[in-house]
Legacy VTK file of the C-alpha trace (Angstrom):
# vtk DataFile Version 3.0
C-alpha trace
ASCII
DATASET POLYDATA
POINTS 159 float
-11.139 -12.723 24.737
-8.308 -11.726 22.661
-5.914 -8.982 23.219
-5.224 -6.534 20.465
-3.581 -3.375 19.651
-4.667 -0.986 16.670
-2.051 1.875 15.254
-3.197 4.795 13.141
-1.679 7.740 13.838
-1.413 11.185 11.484
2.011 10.518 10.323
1.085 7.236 8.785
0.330 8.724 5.375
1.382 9.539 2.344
0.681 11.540 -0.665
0.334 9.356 -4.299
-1.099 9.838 -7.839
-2.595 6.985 -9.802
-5.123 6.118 -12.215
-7.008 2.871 -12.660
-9.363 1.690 -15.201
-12.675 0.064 -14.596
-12.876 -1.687 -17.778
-11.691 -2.040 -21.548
-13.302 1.204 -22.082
-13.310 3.318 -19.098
-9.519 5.213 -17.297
-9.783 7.659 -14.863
-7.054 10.806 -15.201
-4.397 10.935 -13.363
-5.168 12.483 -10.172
-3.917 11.925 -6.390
-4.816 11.004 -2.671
-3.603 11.768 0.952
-3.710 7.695 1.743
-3.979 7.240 5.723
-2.767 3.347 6.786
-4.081 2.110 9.922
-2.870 -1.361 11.006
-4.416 -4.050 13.723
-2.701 -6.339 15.657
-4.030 -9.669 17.736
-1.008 -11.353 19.714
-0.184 -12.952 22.479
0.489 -10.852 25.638
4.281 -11.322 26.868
5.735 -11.160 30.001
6.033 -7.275 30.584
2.317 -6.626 29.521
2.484 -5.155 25.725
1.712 -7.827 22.696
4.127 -5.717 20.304
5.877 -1.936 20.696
3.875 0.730 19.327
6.774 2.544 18.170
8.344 -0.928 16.127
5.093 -1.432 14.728
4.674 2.255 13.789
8.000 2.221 12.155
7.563 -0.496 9.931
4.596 0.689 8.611
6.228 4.376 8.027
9.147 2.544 5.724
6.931 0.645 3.673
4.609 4.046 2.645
8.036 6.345 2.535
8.659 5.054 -1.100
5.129 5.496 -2.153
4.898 9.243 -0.943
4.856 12.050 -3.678
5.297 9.264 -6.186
2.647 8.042 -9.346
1.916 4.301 -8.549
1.934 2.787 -11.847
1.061 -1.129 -12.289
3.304 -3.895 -13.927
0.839 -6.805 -14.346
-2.157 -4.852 -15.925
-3.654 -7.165 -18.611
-4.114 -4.220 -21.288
-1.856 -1.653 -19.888
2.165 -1.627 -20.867
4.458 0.125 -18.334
7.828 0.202 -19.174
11.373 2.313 -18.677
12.974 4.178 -20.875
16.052 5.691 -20.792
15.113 7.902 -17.361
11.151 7.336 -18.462
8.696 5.408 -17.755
6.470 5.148 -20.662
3.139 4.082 -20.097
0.345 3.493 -22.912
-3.088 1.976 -23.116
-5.085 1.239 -26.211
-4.428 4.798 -27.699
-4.163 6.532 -24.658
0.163 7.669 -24.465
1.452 9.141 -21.192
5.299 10.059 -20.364
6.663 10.030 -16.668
10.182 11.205 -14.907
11.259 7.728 -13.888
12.012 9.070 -10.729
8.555 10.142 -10.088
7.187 6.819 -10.485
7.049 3.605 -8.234
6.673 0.422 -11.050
4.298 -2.160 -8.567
3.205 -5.762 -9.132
-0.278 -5.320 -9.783
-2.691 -5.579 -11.782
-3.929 -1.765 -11.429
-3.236 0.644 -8.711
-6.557 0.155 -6.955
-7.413 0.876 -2.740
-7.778 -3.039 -2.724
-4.621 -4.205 -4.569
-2.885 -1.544 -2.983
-3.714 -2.515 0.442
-3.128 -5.922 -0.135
0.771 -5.183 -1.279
1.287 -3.189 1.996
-0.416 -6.098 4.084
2.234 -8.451 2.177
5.478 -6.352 3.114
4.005 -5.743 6.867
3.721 -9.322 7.281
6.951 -9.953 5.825
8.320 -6.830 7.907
6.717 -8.591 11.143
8.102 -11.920 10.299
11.717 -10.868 9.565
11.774 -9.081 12.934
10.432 -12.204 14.644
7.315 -10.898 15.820
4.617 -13.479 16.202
1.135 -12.570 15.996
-2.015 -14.569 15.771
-3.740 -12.119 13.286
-3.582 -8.972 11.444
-5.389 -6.433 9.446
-4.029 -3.292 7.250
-6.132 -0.715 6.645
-5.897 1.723 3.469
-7.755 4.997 3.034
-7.968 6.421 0.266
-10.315 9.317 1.344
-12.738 10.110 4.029
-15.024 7.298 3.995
-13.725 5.702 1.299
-11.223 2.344 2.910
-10.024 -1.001 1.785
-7.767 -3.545 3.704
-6.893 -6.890 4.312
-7.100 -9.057 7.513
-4.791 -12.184 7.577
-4.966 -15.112 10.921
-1.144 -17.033 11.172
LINES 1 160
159 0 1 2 3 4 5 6 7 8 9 10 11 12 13 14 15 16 17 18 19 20 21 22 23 24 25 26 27 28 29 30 31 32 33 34 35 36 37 38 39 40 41 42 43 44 45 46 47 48 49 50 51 52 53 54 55 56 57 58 59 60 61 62 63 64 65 66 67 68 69 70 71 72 73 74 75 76 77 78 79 80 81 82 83 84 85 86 87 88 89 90 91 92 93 94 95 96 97 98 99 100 101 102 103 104 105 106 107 108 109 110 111 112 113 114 115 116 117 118 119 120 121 122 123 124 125 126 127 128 129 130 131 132 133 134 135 136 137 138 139 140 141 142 143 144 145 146 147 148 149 150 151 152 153 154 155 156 157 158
């Protein structure tokens, strides 16, 4: 058996607008989500009885969403799409499709579009990162993203 915790409380969410496109031919509109994150944890259990704090893990998870919240997620490696700043824009354009952003209402991302599966990948990236830098060793992990009710994607990692 393996000891594990799981964390997904109301107040790990955020508010975000995207769009994504399904193919050379097909973009949704803009349009948002109230994203919920839930993360899992397998560890070891240490001396006092707890594999990690509730509270540390809760926190690190609340920093990485606090820059996505009330923002448009906009990606940086689409193949057809070109994102780019502009004085305080971001311009954005895709085959003859133009929109024009507040740069300040926009969070630029390394992906290839702002999907629930490349999205929840990035966050599983910075939480492991987060976990690491803090010295927390666990022997697995998994991030969930919803975008909806019903509607999840996530990632599960083993170190």
């Amino acid at each position: 058996m393996t000891p594990w915790i799981r964390i997904s409380c109301s107040d790990l969410s955020f508010s975000a607008s995207h769009f994504i496109t399904f193919d050379a031919d097909h973009c949704e509109a803009v349009h948002g989500h109230d994203y919920r994150v839930a993360v899992r944890i397998e560890a070891a259990m240490n001396a006092e009885g707890y594999l990690v704090d509730f509270q540390l893990v809760r926190g690190i998870v609340r920093e990485l969403i606090a820059a996505w919240d009330h923002r448009l997620l906009l990606p940086l490696m689409h193949p057809r799409m070109r994102v780019a700043r502009e004085g305080s824009s971001v311009h954005v354009s895709l085959g003859d499709r133009r929109w024009v952003f507040p740069e300040g209402d926009c969070v630029l991302l390394p992906l290839a579009n702002t999907t629930a599966e490349h999205l929840s990948q990035l966050l599983a990236e910075q939480f492991r990162r987060q976990l690491a830098a803090r010295n927390i060793r666990i022997r697995a992990g998994e991030l969930e993203l919803n975008e909806a009710p019903g509607y999840a994607a996530g990632w599960s990692w083993t170190e």
